[in-house]
DSSP file (Angstrom, degrees, kcal/mol; ACC not computed):
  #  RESIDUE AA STRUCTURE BP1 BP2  ACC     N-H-->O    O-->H-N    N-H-->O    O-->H-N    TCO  KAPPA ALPHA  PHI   PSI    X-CA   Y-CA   Z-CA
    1    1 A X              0   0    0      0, 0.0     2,-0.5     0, 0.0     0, 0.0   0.000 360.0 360.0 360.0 127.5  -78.5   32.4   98.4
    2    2 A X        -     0   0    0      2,-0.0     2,-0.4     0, 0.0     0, 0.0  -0.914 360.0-165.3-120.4 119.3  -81.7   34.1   98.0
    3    3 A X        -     0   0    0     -2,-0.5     2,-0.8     2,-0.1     0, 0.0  -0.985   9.0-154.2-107.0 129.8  -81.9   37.3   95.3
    4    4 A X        +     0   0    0     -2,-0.4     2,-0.7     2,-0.1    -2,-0.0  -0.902  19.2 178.7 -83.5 103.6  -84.9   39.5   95.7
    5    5 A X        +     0   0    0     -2,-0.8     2,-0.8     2,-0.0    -2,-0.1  -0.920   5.9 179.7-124.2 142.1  -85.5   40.9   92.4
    6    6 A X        -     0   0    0     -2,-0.7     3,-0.1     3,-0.0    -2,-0.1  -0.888  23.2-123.4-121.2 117.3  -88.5   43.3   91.8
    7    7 A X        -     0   0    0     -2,-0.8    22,-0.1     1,-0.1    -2,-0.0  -0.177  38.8 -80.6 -51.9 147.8  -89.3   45.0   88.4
    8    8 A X        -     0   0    0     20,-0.3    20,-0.8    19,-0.1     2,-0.4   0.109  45.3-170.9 -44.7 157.0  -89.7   48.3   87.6
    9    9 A X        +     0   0    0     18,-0.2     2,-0.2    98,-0.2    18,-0.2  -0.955  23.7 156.5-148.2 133.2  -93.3   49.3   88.8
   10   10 A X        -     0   0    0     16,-0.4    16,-3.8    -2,-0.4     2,-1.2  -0.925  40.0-139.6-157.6 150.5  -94.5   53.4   87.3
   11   11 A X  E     -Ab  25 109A   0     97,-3.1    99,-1.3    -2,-0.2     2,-0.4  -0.919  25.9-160.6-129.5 143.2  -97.0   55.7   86.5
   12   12 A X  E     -Ab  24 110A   0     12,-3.8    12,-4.2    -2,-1.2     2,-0.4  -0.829   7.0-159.7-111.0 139.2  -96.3   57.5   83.8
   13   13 A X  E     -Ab  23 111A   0     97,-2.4     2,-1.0    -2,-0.4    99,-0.8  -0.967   5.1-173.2-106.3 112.3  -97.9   61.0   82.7
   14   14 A X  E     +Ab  22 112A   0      8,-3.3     8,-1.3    -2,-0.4     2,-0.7  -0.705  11.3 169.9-117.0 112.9  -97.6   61.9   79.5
   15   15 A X  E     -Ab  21 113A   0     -2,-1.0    99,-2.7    97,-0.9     6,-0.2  -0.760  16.8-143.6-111.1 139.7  -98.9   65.5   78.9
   16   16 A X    >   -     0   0    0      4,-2.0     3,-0.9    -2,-0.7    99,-0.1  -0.299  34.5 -97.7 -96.9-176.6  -98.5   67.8   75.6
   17   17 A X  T 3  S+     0   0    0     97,-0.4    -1,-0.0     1,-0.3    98,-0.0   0.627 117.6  61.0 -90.2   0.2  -98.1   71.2   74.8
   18   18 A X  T 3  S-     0   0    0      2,-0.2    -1,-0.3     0, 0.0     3,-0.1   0.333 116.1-106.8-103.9   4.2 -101.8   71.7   74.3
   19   19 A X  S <  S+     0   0    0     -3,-0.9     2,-0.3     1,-0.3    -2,-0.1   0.403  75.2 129.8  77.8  20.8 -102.6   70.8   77.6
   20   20 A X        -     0   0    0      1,-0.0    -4,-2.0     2,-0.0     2,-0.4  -0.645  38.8-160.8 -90.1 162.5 -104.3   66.9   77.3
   21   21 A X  E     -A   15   0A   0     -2,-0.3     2,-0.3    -6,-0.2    -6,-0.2  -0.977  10.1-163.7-159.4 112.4 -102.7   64.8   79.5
   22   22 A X  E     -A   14   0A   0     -8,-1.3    -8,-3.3    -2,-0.4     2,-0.4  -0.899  17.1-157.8-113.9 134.2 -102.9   60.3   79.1
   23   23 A X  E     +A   13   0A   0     -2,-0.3   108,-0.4   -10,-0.2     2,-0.3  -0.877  17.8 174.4-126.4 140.2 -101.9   58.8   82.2
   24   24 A X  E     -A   12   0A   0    -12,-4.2   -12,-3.8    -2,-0.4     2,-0.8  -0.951  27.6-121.8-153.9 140.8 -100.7   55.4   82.0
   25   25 A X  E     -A   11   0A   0     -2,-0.3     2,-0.5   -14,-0.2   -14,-0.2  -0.620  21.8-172.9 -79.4 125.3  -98.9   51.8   84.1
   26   26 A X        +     0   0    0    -16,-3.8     2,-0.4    -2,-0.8   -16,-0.4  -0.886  10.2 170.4-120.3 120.8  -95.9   50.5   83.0
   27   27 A X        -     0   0    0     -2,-0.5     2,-0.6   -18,-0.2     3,-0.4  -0.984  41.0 -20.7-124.2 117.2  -94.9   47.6   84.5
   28   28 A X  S >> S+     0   0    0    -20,-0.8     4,-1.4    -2,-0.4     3,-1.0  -0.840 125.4  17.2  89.6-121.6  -91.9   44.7   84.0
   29   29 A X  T 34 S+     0   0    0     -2,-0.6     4,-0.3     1,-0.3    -1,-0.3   0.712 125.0  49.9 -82.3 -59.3  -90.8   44.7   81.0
   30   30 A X  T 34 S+     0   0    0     -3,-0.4    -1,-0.3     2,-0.1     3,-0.2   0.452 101.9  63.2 -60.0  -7.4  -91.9   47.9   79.6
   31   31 A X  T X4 S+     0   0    0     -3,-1.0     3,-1.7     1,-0.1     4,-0.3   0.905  84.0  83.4 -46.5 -78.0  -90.6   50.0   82.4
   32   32 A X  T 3< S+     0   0    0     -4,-1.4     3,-0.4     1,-0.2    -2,-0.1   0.480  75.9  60.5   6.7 -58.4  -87.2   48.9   81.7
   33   33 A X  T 3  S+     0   0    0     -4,-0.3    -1,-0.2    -3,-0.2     4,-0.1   0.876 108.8  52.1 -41.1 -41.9  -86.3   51.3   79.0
   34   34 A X  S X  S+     0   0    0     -3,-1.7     3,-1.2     2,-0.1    69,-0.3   0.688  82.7  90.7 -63.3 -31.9  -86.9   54.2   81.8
   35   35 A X  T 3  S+     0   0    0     -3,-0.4    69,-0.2    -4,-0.3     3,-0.1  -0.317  89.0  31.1 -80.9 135.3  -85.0   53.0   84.3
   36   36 A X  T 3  S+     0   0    0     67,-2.0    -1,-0.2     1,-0.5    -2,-0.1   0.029  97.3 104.9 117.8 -41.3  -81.2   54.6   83.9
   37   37 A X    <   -     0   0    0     -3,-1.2    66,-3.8    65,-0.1    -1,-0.5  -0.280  56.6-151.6 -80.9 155.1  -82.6   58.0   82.3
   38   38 A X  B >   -C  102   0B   0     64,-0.2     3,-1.2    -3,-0.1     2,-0.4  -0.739  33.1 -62.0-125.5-174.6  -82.9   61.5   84.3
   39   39 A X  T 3  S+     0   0    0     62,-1.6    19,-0.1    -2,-0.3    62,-0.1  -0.515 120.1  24.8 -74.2 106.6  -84.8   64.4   84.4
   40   40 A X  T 3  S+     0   0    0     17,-0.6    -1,-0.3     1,-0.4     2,-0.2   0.326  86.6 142.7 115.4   4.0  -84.7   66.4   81.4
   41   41 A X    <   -     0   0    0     -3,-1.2    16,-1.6     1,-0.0    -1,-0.4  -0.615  49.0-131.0 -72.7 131.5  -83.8   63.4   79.0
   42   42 A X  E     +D   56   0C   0     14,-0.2     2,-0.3    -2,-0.2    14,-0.2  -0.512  35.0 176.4 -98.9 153.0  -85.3   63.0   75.2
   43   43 A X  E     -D   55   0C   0     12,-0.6    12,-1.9    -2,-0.2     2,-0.2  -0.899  37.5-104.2-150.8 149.3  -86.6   59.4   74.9
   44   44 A X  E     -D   54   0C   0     -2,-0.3     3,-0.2    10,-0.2    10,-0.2  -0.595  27.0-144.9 -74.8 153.5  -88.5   57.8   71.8
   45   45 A X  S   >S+     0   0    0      8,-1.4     5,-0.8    -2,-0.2     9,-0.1   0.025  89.8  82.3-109.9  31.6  -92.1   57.6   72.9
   46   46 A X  T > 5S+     0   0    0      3,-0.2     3,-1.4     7,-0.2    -1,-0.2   0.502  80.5  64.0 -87.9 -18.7  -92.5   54.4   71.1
   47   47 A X  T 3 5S+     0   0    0      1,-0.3   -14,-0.1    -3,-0.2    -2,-0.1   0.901 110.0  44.4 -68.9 -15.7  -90.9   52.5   74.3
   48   48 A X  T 3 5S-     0   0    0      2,-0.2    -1,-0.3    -4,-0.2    -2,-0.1  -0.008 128.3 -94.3-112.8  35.3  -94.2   53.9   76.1
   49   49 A X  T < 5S+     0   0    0     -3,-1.4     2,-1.4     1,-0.1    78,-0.3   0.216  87.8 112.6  90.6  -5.3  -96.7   53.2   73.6
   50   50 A X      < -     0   0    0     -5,-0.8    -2,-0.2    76,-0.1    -1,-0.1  -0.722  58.0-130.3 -97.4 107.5  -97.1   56.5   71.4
   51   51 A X  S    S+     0   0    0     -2,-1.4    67,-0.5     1,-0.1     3,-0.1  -0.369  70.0   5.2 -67.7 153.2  -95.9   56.6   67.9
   52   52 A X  S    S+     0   0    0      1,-0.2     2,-0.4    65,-0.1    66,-0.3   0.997 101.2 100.3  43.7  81.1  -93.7   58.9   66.2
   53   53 A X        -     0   0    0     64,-0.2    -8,-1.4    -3,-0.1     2,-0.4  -0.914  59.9-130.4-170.4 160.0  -92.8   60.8   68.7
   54   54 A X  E     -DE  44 116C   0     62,-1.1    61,-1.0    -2,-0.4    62,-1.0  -0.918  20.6-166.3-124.3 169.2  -90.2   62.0   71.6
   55   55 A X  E     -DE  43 114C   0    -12,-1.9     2,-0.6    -2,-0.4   -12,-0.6  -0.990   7.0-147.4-148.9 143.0  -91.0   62.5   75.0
   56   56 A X  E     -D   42   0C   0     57,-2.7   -14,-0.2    -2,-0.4    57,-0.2  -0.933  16.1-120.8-130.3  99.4  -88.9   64.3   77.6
   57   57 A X        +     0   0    0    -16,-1.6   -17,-0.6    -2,-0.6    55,-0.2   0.005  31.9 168.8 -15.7 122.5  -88.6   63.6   81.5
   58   58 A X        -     0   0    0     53,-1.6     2,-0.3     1,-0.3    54,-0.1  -0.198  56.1 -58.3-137.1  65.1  -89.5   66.5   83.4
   59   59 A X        -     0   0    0     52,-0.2    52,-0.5     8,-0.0    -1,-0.3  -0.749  46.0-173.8 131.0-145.7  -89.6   65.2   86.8
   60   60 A X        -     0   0    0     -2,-0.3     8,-0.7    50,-0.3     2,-0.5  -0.985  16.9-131.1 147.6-165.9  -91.3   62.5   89.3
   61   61 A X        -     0   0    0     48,-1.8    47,-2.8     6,-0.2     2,-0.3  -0.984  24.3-110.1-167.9-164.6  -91.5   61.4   93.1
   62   62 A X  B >   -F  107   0D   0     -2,-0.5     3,-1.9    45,-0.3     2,-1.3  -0.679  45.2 -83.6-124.7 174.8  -91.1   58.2   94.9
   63   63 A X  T 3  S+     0   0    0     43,-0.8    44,-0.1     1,-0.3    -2,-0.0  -0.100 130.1  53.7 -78.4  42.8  -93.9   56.1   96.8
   64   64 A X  T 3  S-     0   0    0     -2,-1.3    -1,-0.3     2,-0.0    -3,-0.0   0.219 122.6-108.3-126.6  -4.8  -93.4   58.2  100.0
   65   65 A X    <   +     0   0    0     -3,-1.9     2,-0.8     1,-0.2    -2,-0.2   0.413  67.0 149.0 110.3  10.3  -94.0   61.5   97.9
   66   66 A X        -     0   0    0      1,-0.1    33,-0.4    32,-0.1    -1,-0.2  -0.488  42.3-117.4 -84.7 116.6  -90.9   62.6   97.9
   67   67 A X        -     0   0    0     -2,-0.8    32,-1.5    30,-0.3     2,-0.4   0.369   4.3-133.8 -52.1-176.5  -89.7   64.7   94.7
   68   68 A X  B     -g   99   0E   0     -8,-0.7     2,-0.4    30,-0.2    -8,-0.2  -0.913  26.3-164.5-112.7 141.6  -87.3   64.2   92.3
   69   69 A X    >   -     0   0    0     30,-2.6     3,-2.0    -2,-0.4    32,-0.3  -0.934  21.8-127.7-150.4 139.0  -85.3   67.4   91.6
   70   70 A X  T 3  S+     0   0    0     -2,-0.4    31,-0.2     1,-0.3    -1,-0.1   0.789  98.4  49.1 -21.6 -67.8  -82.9   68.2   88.5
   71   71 A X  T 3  S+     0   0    0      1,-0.1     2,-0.6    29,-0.1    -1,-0.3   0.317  84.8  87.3 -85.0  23.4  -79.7   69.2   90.3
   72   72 A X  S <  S-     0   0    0     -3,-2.0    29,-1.3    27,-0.2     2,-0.3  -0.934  77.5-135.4-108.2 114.9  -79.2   66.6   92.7
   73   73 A X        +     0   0    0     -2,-0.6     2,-0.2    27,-0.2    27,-0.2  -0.406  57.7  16.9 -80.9 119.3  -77.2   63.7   90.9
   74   74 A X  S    S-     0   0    0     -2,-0.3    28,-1.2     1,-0.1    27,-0.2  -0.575  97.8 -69.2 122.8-172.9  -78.0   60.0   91.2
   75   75 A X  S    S+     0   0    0     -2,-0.2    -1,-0.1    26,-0.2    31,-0.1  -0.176  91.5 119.9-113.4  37.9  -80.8   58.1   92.2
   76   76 A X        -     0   0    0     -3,-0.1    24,-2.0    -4,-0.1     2,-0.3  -0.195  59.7-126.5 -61.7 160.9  -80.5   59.2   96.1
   77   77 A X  E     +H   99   0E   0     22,-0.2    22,-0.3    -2,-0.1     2,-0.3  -0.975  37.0 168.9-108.8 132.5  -82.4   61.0   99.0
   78   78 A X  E     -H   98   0E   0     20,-5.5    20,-3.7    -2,-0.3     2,-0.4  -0.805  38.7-122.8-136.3-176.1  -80.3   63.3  100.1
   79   79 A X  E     -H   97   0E   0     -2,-0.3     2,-0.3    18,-0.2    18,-0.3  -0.968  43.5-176.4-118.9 126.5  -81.5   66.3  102.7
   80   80 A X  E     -H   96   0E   0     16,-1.9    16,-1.9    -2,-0.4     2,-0.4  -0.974  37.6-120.7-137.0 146.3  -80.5   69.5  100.8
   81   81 A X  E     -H   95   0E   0     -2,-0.3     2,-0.6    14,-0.3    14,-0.3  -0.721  50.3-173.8 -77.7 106.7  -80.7   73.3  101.7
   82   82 A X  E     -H   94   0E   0     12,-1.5    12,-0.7    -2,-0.4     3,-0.1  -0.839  19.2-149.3-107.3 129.2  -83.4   74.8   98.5
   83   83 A X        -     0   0    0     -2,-0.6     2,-0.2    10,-0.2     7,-0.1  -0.120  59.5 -41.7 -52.2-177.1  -84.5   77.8   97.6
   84   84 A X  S    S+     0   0    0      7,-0.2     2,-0.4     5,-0.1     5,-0.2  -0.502  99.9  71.7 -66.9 126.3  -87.6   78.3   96.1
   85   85 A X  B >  S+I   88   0F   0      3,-2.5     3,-1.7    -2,-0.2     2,-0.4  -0.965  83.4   5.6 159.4-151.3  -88.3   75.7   93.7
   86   86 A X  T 3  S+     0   0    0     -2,-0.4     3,-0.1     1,-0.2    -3,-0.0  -0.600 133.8  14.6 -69.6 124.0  -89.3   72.1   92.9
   87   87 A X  T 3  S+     0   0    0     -2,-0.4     2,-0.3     1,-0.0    -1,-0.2   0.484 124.7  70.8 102.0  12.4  -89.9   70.5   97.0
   88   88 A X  B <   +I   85   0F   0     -3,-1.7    -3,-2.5     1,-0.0     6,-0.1  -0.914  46.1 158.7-143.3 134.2  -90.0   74.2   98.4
   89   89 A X        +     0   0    0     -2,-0.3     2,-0.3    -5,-0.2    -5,-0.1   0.239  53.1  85.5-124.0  -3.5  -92.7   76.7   98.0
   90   90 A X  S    S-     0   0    0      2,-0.2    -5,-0.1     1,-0.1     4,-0.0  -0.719  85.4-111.1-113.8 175.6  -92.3   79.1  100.6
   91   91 A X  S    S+     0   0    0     -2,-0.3     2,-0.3    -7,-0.1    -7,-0.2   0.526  86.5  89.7 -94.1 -18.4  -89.5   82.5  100.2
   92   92 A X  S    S-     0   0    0      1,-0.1    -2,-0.2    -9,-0.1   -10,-0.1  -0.718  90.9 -84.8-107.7 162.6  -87.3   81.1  102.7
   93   93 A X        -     0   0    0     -2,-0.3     2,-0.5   -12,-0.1   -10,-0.2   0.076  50.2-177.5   6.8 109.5  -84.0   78.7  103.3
   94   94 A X  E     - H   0  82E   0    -12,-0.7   -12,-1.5     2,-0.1     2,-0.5  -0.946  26.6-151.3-119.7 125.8  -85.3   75.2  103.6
   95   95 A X  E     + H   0  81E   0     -2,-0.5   -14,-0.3   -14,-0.3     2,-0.3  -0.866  36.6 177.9 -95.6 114.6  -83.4   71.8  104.3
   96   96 A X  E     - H   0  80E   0    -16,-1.9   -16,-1.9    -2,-0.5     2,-0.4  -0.928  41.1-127.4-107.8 135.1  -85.5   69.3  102.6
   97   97 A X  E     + H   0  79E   0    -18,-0.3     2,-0.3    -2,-0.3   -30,-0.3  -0.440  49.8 155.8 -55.4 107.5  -85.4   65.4  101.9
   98   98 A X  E     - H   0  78E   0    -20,-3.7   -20,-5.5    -2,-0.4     2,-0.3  -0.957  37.7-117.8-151.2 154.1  -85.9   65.4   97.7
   99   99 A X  E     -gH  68  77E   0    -32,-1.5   -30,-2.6   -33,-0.4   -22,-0.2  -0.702  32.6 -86.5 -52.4  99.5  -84.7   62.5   95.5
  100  100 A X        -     0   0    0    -24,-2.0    -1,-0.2    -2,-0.3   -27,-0.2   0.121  31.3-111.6 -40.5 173.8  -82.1   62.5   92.7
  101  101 A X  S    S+     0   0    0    -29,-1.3   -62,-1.6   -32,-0.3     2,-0.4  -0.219  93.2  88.0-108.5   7.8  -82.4   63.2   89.0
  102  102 A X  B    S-C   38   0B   0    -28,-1.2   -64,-0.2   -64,-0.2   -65,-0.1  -0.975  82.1-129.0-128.5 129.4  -81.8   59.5   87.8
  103  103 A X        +     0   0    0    -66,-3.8   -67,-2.0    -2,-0.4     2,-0.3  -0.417  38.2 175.4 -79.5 145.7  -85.2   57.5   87.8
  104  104 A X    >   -     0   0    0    -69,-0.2     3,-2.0    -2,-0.1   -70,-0.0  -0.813  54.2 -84.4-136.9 152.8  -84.5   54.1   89.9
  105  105 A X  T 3  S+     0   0    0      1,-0.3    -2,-0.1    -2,-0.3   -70,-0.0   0.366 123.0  76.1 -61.3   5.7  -87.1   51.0   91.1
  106  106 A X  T 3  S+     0   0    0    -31,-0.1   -43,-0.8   -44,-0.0    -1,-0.3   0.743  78.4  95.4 -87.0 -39.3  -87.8   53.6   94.2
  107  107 A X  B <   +F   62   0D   0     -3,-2.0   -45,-0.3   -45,-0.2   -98,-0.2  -0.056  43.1 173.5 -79.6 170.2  -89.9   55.8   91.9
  108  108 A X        +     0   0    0    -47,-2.8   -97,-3.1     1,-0.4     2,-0.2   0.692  66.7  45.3-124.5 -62.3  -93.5   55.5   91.6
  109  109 A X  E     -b   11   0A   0    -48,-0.2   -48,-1.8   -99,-0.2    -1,-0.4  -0.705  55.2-168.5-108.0 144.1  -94.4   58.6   89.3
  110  110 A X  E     -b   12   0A   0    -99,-1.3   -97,-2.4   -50,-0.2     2,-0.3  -0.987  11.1-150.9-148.9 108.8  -92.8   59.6   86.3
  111  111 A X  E     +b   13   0A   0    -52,-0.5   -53,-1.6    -2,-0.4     2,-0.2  -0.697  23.8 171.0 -82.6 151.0  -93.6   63.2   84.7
  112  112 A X  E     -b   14   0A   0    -99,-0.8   -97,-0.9    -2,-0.3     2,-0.3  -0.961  27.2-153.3-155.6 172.3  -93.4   63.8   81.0
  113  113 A X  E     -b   15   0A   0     -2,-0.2   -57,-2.7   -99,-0.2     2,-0.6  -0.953  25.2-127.9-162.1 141.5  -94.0   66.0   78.2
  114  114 A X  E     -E   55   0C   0    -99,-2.7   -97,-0.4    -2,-0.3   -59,-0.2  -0.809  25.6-177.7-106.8 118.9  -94.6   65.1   74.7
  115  115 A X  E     +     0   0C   0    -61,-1.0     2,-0.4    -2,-0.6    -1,-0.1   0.852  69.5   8.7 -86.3 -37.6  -92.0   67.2   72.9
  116  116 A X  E    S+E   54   0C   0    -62,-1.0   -62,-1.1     2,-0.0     2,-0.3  -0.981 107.2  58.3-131.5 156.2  -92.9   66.1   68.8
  117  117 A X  S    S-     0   0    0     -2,-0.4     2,-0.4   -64,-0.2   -64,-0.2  -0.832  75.5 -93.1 136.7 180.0  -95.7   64.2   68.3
  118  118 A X        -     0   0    0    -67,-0.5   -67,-0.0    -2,-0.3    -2,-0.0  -0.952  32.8-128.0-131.0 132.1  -99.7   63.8   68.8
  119  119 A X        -     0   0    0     -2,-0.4     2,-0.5    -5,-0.1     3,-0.1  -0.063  34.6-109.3 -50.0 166.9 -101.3   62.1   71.7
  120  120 A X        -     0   0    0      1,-0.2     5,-0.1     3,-0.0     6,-0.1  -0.850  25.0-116.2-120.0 144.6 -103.5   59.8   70.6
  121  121 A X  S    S+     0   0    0     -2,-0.5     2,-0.4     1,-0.1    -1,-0.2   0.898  98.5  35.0 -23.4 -64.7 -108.2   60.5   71.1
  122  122 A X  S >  S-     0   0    0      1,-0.1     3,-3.7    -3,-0.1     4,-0.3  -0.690  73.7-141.6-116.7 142.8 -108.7   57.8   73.3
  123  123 A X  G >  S+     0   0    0     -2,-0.4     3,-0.8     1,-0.3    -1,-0.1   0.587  95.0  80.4 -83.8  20.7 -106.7   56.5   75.7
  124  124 A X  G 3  S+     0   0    0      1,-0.2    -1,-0.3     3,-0.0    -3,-0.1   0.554  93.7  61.9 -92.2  -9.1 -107.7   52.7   74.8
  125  125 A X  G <  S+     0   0    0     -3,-3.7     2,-0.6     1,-0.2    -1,-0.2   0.500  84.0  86.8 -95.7  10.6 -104.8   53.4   71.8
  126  126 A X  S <  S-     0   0    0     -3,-0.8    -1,-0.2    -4,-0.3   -76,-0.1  -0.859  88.3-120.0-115.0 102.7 -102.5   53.8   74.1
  127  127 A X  S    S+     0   0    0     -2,-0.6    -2,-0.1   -78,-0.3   -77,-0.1   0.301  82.6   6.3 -52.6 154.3 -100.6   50.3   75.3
  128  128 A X  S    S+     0   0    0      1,-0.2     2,-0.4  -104,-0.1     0, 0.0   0.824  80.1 171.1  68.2  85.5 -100.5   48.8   78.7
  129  129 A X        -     0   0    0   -105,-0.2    -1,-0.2  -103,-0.0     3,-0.1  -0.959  18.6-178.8-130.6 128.8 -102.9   51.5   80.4
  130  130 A X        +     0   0    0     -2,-0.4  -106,-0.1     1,-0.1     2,-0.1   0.138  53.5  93.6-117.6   4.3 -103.9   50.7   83.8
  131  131 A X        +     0   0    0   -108,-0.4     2,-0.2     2,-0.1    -1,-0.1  -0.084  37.5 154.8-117.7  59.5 -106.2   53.7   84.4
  132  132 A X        -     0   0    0     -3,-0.1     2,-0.6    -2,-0.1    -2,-0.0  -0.346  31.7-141.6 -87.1 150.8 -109.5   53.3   83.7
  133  133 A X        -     0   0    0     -2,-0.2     2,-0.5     1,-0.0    -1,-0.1  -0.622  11.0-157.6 -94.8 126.8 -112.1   55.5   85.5
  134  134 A X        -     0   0    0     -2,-0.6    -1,-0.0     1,-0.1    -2,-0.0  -0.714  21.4-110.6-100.3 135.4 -115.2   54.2   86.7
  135  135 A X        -     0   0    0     -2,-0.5     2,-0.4     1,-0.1    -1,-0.1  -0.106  25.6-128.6 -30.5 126.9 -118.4   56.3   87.4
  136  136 A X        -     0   0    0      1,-0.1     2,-1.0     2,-0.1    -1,-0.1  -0.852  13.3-142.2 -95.8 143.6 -119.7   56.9   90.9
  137  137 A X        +     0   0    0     -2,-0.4     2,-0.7     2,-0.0    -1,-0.1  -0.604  35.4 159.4-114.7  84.9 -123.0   56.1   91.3
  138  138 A X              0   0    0     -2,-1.0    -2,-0.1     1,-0.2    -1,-0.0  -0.770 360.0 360.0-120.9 148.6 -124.6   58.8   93.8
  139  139 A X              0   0    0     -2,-0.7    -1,-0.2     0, 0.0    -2,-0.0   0.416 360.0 360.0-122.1 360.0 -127.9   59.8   94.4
């Protein structure tokens, strides 16, 4: 008997009300906390490396891009008829492929917004960060 199990794998965005935005990987072991929660759910922001603080789901997608939207329950793809809104932009009727509202080991990105708290200057205080940017060097 063979079990494949693969750990949670995300990138998380964690943006404030002032409009800075720390982007960060969480992988194994620190994912873990996330996994279970949905969209629109208050969380301690200590489990993602920011002290004193809460931090509140506000969306995501999955590695094929597909969104996450609020009223569809569970951690599914389902094909749903939207209105205008999160996975439709245009004024009419759509049936679209979007992603439940409970984050699952299918997501890849994980939106957030830090509801009390301060972000912290640099993002080297912020644990487990997998996104550092390198210069390009063109002449």
């Amino acid at each position: 008997m063979c079990l494949n199990l693969s750990l949670a794998q995300f990138k998380l965005t964690i943006s404030d009300k002032n409009g800075k935005t720390i982007a960060q990987e969480l992988k194994d072991k620190s994912a873990q906390p996330l996994l279970g929660t949905k969209v629109g759910s208050i969380l301690d922001s200590s489990i993602v490396g920011v002290a004193g603080g809460k931090l509140k789901i506000t969306g995501g997608s999955d590695k094929s891009g597909t969104p996450m939207r609020p009223d569809v329950h569970g951690g599914v793809k389902k094909y749903v008829l939207l209105p205008t809104g999160v996975g439709n932009r245009s004024e009419a009727r759509i049936r679209k492929l979007v992603r439940g509202n409970m984050v699952t080991e299918e997501i890849y990105q994980l939106n957030s917004v830090l509801v009390e708290g301060v972000l912290p200057d640099k993002q080297d205080d912020v644990k487990s960060t997998g996104n550092e940017t390198e210069s390009s060097n063109k002449k």
